[in-house]
Residue frames relative to the residue before (quaternion, step in Angstrom):
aa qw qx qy qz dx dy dz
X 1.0000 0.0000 0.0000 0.0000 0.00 0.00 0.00
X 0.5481 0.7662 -0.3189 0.1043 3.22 1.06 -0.05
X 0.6238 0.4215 -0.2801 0.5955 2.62 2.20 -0.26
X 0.7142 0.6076 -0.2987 0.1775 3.07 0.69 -0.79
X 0.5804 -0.6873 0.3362 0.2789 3.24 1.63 0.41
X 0.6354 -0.5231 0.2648 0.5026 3.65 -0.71 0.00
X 0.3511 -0.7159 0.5902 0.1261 3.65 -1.18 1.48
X 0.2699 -0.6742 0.6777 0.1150 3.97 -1.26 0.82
X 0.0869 -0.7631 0.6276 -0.1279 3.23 -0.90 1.41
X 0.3136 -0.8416 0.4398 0.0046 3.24 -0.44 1.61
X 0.1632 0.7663 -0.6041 -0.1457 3.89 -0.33 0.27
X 0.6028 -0.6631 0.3864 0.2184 3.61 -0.86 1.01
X 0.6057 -0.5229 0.3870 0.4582 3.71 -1.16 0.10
X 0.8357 0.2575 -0.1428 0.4636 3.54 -0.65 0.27
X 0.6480 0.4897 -0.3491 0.4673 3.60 1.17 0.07
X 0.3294 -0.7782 0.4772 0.2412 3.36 -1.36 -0.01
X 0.5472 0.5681 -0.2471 0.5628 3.34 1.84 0.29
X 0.3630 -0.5363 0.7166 0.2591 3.04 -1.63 -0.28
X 0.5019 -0.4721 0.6255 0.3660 3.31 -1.73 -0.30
X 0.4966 -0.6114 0.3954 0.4726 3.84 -1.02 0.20
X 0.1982 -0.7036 0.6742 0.1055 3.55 -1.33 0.49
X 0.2255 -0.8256 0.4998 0.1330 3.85 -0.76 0.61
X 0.5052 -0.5768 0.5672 0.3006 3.65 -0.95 0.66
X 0.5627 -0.4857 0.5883 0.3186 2.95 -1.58 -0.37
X 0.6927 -0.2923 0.1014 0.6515 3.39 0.91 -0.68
X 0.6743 -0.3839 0.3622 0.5165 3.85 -1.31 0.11
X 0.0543 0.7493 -0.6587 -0.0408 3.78 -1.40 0.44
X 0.7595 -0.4418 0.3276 0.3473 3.01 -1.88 0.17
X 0.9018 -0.1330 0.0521 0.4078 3.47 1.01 -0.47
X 0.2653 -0.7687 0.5157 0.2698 4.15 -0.44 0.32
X 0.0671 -0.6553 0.6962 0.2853 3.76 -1.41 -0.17
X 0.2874 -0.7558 0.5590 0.1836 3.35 -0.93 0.62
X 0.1322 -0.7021 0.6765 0.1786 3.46 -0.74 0.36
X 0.1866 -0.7232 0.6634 0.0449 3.54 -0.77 1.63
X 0.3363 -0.7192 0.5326 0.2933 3.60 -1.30 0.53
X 0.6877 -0.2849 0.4232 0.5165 3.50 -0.92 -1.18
X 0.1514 0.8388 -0.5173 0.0762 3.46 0.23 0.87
X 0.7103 -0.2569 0.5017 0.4216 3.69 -1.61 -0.45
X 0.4650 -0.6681 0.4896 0.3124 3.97 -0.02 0.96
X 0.3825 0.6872 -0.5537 0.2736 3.56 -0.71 1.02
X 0.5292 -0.4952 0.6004 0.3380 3.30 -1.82 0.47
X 0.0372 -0.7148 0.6964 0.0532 3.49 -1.14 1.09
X 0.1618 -0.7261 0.6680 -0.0177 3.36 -1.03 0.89
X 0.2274 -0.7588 0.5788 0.1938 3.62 -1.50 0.12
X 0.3267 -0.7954 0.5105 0.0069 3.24 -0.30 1.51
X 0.2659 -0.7311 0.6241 0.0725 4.06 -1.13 1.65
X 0.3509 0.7556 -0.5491 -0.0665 3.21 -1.47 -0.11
X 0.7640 -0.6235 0.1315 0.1010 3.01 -1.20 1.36
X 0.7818 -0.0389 -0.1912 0.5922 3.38 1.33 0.64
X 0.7535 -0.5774 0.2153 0.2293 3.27 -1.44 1.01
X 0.1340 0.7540 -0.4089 0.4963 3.74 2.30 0.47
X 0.0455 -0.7103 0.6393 0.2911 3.89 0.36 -1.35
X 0.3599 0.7533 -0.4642 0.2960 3.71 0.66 0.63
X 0.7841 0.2370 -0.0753 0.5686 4.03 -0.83 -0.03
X 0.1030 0.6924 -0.6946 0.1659 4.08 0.59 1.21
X 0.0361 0.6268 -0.7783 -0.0113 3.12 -1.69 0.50
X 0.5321 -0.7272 0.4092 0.1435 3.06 -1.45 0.59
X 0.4931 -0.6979 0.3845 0.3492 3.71 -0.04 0.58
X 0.1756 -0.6889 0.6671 0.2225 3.67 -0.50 0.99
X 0.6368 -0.4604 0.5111 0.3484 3.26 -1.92 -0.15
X 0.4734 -0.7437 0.4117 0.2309 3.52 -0.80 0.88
X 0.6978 0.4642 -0.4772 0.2644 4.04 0.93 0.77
X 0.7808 -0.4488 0.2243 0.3724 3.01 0.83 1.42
X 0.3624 0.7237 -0.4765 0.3433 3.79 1.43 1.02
X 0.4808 -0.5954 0.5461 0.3406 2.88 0.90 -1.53
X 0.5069 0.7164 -0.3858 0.2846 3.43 1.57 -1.42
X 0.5485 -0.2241 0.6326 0.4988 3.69 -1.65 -0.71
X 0.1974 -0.5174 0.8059 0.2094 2.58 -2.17 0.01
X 0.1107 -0.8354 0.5251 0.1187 3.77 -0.40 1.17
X 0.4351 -0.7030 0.5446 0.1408 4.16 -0.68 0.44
X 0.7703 -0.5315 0.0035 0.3524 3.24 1.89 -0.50
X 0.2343 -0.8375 0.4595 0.1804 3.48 0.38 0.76
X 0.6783 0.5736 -0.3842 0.2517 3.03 -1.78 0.71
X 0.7629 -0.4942 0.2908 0.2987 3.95 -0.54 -0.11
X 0.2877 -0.7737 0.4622 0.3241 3.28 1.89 -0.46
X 0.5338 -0.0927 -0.7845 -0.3017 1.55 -2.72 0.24
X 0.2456 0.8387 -0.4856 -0.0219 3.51 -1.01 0.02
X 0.3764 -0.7288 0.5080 0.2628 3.53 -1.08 0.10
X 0.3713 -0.7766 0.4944 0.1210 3.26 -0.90 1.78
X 0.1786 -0.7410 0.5998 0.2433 3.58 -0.80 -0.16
X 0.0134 0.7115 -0.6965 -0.0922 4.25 -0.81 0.38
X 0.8433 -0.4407 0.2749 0.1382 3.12 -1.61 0.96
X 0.6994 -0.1506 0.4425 0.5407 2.73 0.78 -2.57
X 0.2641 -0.7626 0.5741 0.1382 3.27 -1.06 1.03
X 0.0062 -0.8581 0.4855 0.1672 3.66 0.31 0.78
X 0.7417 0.4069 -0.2734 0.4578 3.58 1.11 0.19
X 0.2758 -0.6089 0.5896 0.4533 3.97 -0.60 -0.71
X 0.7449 0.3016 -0.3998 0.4409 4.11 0.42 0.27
X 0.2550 0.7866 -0.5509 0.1129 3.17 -0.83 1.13
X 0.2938 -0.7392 0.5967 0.1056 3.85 -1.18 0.33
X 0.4473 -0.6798 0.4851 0.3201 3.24 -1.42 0.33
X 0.2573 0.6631 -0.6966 -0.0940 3.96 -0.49 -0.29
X 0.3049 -0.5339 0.7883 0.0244 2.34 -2.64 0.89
X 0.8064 -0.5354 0.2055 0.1443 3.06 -1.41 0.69
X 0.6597 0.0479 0.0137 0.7499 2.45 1.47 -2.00
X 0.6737 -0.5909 0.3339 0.2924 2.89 -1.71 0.91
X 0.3775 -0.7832 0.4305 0.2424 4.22 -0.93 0.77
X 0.5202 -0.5939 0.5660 0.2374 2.91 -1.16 1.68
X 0.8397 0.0405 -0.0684 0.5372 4.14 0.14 0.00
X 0.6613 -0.4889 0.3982 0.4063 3.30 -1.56 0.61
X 0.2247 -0.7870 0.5721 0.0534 3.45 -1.13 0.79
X 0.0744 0.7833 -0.6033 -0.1301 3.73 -0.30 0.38
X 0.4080 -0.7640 0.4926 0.0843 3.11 -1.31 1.22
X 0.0435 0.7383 -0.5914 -0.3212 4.22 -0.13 -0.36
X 0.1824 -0.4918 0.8444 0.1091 3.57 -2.08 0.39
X 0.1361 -0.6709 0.7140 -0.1467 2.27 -2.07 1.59
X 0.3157 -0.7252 0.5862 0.1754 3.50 -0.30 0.45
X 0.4168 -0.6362 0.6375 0.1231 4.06 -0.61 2.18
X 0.0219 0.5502 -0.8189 -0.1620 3.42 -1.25 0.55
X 0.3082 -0.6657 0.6635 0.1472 3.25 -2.13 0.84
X 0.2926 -0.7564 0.5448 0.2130 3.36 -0.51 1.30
X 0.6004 -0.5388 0.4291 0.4063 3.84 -1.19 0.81
């Protein structure tokens, strides 16, 4: 993603997913821009080859187990996620959207 600048991720009316969108390669981190949406937990879901089959969601890395959420609520706003541990990944929300949502990804640089 490093070139490719900021990616638009689309979840349809009545769905609670996206389709799969790919990185350029795994990175240190994403910002999500979240729109006005149907109130919900949006998360960003990895999986392990480029098929988009078998998503799982990213838990939080201190050993809970929890989700890792990107942000809850009604939007707008801008999520932030940790880590991309894969290059296929998708958005889901909880509840399903009353209208077509488009999402952007951005790739966080960390300055030294």
């Amino acid at each position: 993603m490093a070139g490719q600048g900021q990616i638009n991720v689309t979840v349809a009316s009545g769905f609670s997913v996206s389709s799969c969108f790919t990185l350029d390669r795994p990175t240190a981190s994403l910002g999500i821009f979240i729109p006005s949406l149907t109130a919900s937990d949006v998360r960003v879901e990895f999986c392990t080859a480029g098929s988009g089959t078998g998503f799982a969601p990213l838990t939080r890395g201190d050993g809970t187990g929890l989700i890792y959420s990107a942000y809850s609520g009604s939007g707008p706003a801008v999520g932030w996620l940790p880590i991309a541990p894969t290059m296929w990944a998708r958005i889901s929300c909880v509840q399903s959207q009353a209208d077509v949502r488009t999402f952007g990804i951005v790739t966080v640089q960390r300055y030294p």
